[in-house]
C-alpha positions as CSV (number, residue, x, y, z in Angstrom):
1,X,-24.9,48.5,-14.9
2,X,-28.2,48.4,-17.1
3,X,-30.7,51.1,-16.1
4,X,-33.0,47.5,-15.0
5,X,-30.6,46.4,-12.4
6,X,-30.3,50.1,-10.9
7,X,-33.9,50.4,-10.7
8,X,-34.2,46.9,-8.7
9,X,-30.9,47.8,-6.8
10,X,-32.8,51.4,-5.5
11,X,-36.0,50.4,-5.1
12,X,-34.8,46.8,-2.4
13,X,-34.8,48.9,0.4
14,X,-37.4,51.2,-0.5
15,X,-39.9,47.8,-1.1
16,X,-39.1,46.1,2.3
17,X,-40.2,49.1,4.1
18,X,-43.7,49.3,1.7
19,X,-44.5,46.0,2.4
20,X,-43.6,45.7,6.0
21,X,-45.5,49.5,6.2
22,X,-47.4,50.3,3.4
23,X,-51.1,49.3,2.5
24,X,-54.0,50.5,-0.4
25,X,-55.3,52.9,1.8
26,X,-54.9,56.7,1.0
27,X,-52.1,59.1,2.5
28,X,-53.4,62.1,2.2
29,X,-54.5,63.8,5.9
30,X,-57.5,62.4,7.5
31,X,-56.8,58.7,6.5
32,X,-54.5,58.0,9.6
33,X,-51.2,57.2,7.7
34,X,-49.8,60.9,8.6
35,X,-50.6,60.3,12.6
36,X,-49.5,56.8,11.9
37,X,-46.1,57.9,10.9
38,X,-46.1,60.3,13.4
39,X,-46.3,57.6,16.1
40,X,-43.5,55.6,14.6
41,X,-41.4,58.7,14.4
42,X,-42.3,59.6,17.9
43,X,-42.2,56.3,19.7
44,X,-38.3,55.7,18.0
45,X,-37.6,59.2,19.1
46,X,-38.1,58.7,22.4
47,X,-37.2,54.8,23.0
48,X,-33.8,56.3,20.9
49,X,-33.4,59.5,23.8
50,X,-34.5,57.0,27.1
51,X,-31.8,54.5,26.1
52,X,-29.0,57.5,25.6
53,X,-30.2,58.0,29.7
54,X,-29.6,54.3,30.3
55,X,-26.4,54.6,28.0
56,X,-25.0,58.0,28.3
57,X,-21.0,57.2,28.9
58,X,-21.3,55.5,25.2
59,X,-24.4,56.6,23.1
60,X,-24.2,60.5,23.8
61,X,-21.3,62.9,22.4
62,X,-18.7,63.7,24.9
63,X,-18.8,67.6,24.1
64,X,-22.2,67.8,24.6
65,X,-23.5,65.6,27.8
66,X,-22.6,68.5,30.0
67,X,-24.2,70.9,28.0
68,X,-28.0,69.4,28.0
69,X,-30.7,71.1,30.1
70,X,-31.6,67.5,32.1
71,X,-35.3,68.3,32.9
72,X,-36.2,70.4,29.6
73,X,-35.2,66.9,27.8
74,X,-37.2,64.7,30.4
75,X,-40.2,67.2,29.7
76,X,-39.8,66.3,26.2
77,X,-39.5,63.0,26.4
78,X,-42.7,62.5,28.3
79,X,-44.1,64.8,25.5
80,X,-43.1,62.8,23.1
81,X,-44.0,59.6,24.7
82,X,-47.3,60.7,24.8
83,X,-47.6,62.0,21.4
84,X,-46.7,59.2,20.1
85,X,-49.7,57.2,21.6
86,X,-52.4,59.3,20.9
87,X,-50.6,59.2,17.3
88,X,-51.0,55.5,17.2
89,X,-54.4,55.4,18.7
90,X,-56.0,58.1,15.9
91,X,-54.4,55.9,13.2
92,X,-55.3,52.8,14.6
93,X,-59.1,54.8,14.7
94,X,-59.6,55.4,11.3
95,X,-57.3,53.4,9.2
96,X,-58.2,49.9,8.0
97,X,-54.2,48.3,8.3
98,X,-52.7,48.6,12.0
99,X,-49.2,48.1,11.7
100,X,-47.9,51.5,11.6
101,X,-50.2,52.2,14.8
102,X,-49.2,49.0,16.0
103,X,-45.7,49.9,15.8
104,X,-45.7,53.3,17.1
105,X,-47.4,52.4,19.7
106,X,-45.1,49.4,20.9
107,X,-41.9,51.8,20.6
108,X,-44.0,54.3,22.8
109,X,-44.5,51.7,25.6
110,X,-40.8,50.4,25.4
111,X,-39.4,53.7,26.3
112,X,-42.2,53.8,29.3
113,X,-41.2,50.1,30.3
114,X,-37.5,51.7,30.2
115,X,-38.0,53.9,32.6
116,X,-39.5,57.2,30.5
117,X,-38.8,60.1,31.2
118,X,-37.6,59.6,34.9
119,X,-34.8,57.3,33.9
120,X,-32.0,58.4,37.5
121,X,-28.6,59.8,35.7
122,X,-25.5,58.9,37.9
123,X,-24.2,62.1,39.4
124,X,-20.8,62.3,37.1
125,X,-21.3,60.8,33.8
126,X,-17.7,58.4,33.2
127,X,-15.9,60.9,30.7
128,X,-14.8,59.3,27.7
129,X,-12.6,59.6,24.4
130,X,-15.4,58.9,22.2
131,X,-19.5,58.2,22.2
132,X,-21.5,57.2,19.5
133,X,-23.4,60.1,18.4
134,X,-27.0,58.9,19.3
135,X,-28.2,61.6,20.8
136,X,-27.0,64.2,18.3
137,X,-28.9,62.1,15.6
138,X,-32.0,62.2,17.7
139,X,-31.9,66.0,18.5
140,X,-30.9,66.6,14.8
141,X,-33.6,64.9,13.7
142,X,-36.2,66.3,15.2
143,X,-35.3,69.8,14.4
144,X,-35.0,68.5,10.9
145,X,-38.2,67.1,11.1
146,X,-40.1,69.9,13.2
147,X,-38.8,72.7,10.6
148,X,-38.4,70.7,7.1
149,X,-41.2,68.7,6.4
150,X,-43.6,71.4,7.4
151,X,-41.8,73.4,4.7
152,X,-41.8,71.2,2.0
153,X,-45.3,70.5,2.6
154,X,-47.0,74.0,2.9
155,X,-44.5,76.0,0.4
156,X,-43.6,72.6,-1.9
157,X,-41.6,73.2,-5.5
158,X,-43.1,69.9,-6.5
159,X,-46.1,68.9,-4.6
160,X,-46.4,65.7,-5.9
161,X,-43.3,65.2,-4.8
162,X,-43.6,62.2,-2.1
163,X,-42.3,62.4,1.9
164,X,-41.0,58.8,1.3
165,X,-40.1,58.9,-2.0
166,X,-37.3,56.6,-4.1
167,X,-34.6,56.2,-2.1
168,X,-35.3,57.8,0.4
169,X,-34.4,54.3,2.7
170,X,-30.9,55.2,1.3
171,X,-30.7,58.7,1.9
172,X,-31.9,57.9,5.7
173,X,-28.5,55.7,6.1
174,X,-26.0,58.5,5.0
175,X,-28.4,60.9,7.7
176,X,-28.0,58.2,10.7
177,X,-24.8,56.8,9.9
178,X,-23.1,60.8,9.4
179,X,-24.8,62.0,12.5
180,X,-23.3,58.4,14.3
181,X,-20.1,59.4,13.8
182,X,-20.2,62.8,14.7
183,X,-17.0,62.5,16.6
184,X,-15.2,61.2,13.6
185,X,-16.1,64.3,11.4
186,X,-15.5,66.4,14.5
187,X,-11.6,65.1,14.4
188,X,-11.2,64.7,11.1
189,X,-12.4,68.6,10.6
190,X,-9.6,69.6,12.5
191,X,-6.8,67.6,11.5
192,X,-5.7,69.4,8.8
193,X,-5.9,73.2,10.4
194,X,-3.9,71.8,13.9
195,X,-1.3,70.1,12.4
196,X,-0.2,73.0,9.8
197,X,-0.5,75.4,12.7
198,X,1.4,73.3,14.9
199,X,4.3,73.1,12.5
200,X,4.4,75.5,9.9
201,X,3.1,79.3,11.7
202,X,5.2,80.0,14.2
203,X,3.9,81.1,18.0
204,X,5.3,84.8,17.5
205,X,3.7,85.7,14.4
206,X,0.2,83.1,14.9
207,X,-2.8,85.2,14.2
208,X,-5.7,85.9,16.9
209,X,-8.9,86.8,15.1
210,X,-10.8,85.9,17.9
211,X,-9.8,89.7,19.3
212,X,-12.7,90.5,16.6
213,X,-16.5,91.1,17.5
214,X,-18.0,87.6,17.5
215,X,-20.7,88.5,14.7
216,X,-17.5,89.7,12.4
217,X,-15.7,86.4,13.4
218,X,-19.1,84.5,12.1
219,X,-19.3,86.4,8.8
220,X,-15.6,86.0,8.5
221,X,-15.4,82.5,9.1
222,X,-18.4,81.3,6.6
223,X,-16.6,84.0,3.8
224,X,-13.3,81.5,4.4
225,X,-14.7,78.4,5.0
226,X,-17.2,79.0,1.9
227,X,-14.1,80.3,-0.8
228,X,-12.6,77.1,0.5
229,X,-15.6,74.8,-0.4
230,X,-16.0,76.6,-3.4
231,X,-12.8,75.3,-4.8
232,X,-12.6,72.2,-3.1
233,X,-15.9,71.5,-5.1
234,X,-14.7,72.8,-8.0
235,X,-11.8,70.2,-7.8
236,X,-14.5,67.4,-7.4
237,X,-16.2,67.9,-10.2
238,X,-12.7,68.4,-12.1
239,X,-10.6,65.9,-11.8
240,X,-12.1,62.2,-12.7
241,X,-11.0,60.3,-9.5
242,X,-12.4,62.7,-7.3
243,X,-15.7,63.2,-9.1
244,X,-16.0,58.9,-8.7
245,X,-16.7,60.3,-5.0
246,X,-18.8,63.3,-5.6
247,X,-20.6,61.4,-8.2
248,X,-22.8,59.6,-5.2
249,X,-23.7,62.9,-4.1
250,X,-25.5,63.9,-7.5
251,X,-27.1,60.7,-7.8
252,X,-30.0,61.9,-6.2
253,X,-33.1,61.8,-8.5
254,X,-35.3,64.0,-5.9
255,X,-34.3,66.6,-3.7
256,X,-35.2,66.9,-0.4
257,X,-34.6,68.2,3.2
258,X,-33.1,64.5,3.3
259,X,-31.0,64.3,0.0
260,X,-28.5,66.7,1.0
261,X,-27.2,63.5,3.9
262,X,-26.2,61.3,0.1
263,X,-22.2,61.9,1.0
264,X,-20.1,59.5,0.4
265,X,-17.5,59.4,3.4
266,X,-14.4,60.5,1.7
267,X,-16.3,63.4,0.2
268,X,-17.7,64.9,3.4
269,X,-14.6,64.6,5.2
270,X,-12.1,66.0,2.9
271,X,-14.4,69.2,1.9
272,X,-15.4,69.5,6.1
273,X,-11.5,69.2,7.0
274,X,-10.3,72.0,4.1
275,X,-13.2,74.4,4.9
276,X,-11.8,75.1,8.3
277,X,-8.1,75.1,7.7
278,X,-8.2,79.1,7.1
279,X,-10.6,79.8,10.0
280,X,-8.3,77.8,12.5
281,X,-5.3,79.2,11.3
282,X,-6.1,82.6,11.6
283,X,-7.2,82.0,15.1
284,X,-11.2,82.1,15.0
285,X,-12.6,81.5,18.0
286,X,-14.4,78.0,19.0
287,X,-17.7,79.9,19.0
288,X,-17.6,81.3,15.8
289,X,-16.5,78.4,14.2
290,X,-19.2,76.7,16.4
291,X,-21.7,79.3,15.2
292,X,-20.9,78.4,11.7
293,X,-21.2,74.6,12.2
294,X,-24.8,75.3,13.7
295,X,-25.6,77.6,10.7
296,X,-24.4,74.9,8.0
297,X,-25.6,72.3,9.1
298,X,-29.1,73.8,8.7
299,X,-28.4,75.7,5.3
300,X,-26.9,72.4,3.6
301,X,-30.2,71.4,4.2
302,X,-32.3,74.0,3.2
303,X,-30.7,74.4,-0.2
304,X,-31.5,70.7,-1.0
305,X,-35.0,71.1,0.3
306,X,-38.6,70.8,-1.8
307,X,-39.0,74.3,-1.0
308,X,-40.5,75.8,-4.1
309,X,-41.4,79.6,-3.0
310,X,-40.1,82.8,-4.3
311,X,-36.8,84.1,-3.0
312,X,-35.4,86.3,-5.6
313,X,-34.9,89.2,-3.2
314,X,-32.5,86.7,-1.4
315,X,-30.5,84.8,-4.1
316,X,-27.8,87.8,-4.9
317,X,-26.4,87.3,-1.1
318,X,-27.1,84.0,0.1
319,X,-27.4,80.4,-2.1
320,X,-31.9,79.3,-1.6
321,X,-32.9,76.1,-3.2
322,X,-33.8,77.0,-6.6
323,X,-29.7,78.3,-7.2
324,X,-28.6,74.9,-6.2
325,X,-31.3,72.8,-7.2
326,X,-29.4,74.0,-10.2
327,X,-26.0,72.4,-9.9
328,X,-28.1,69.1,-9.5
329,X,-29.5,69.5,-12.6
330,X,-29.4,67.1,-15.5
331,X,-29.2,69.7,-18.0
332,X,-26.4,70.1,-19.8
333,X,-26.1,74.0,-19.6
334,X,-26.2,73.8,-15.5
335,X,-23.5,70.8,-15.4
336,X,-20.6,72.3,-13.4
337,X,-21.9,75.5,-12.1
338,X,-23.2,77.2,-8.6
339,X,-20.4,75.1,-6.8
340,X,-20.7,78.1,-3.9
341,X,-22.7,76.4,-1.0
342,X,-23.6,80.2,1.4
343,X,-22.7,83.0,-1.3
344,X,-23.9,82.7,-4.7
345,X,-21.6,86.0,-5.4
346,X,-18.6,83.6,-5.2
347,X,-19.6,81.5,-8.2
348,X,-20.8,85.6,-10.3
349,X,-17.0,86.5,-9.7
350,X,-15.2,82.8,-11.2
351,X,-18.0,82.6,-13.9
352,X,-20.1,79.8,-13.0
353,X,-23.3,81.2,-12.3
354,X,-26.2,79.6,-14.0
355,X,-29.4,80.7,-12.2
356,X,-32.5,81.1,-15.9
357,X,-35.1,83.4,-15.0
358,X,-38.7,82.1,-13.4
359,X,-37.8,78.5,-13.3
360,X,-36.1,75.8,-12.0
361,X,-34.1,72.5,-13.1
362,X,-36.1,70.4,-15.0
363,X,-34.7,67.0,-13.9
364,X,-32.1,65.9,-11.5
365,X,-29.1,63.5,-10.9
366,X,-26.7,61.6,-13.5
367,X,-26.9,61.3,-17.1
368,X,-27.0,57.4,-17.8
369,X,-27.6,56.7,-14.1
370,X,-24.4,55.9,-13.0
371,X,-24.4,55.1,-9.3
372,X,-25.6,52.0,-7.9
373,X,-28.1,53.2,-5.2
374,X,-27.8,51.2,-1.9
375,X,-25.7,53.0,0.7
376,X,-22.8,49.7,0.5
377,X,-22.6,49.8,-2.9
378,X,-22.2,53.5,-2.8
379,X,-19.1,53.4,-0.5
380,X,-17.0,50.6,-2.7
381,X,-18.3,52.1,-6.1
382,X,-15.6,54.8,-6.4
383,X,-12.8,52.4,-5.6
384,X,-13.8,50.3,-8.2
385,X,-12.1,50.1,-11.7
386,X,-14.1,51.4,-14.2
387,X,-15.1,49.5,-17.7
């Protein structure tokens, strides 16, 4: 593919939302495209939560209906609800071009005309094998959203560095579609780890860590599950027709709070499925493993974030953006190091630590650029033959 094609192919998605969105104007605070993207965000948010009430036997995840505190989330729906007005109404104030007002606004009202925030639950939700994982993209998100973007903004490593930058459309498919099909990873994960102990450790001499305090168990599980990672990496980057996979992952030009989502489904749910084989074997208990979900699924992110400040005192126990901003790099020096994802002091002890002193990569992704960039032609590019 001709470096022309992969530009147009990366930048389709990119351009419909400019031109259905976008305007002249400026972006910078003050000019109403920040509250205007607010509203949007807000108004989605909540239409997206109100129709997981209407919904909640299909669009919410089974393991965690019964675990929701019902009138802290109808609080914060209303919340959000209005948020998202006065959002739209300060942007529609001041800037010229009301469409992202406009919008905003509309999805606000929708989720009002739905029934808001006093949308009646029926007393016993039907259970059910399966849900599409709405509301754990919509709590996800705004978590992401609430503790990320701040981040990037006040404490940036490149502050010219865009919110919506190239690709970013694509990016924001891998983010919905992975948090979609939650329950999928969630069975996946544990395939691997059930069926060995099902058949090959037998009952009288299975292992019970979960005797151990729960903080060990967390510590314990995240040293496992990140040795495992470490190699299973390792063998991504090694061997040809893995890397084909891996590959989509490291086409990311920019890094983000958002880039870290660019997985390409065989990836994600080979690496997930190995990292917990150890922990489940030697009998970890559900909340630690739990525990180390929660933390992961917030580091992963961090270490791909725009977060540019100094962490030195940090990097010789736990992996901050600037070590694995590093094994994104497109220098040939940094190619196939810091595979570790938690503890750098994993990659120091098998020799591929590359962490230069005082500054970071100086570009990122694929030499030659590779990867197509839309999200289909992502999935079927590593089953293709190769020229």
């Amino acid at each position: 593919m001709q470096r022309g094609e992969r530009q147009s192919d990366r930048m389709s998605l990119d351009t419909l939302f400019k031109r259905a969105f976008g305007d002249d104007e400026p972006s910078e605070a003050g000019h109403g495209w920040v509250s205007g993207v607010l509203s949007v965000v807000c108004g989605g948010l909540a239409l997206g939560a109100v129709i997981c009430f209407h919904f909640p036997e299909v669009l919410t995840t089974p393991e965690l209906r019964a675990r929701y505190p019902i009138p802290v989330l109808r609080a914060l729906i209303q919340i959000v609800i209005v948020a998202g007005l006065l959002f739209a109404l300060r942007s529609a104030i001041v800037r010229r071009r009301k469409v992202l007002a406009s919008t905003g606004a509309l999805l606000a009202l929708l989720a009002t005309l739905l029934g808001g925030a006093s949308v009646p639950l029926p007393n016993e939700v039907p259970e059910t094998p399966i849900g599409v994982g709405l509301d754990w993209f919509i709590v996800n998100l705004l978590m992401t959203i609430v503790i990320f973007v701040p981040l990037e903004r006040a404490l940036p490593k490149d502050p010219a560095q865009l919110v919506f930058r190239p690709g970013w459309t694509t990016d924001g498919l891998y983010f919905l579609l992975s948090h979609l099909i939650v329950q999928f990873f969630s069975f996946v994960a544990v395939v691997p780890a059930t069926v060995l102990r099902a058949h090959l450790v037998a009952p009288s001499i299975a292992l019970d860590a979960s005797r151990l305090p729960l903080p060990l168990q967390a510590l314990l599980v995240m040293l496992l599950a990140d040795l495992t990672q470490y190699f299973v990496h390792r063998a991504f980057h090694r061997f040809p027709w893995l890397w084909r996979f891996h590959a989509v992952h490291h086409s990311s030009r920019t890094l983000d709070w958002l880039a870290g989502s660019r997985l390409h489904i065989v990836d994600a749910t080979a690496t997930r499925g190995l990292a917990l084989v150890a922990p489940i074997l030697l009998g970890f208990s559900p909340a630690a493993i739990g525990a180390y979900l929660v933390f992961v699924s917030f580091h992963a992110v961090f270490i791909h974030a725009n977060f540019g400040a100094r962490l030195g005192w940090i990097e010789p126990f736990l992996v901050t953006p600037r070590i694995h901003h590093f094994h994104h790099a497109d220098e040939p020096e940094a190619i196939d190091k810091n595979f570790a994802v938690h503890l750098p002091w994993i990659d120091r002890l098998f020799g591929t630590r590359f962490l230069p002193a005082e500054r970071w990569p100086r570009g990122y992704g694929i030499s030659g650029d590779p990867m197509p960039e839309s999200w289909t032609r992502q999935l079927v590019a590593p089953f293709r033959r190769r020229p």
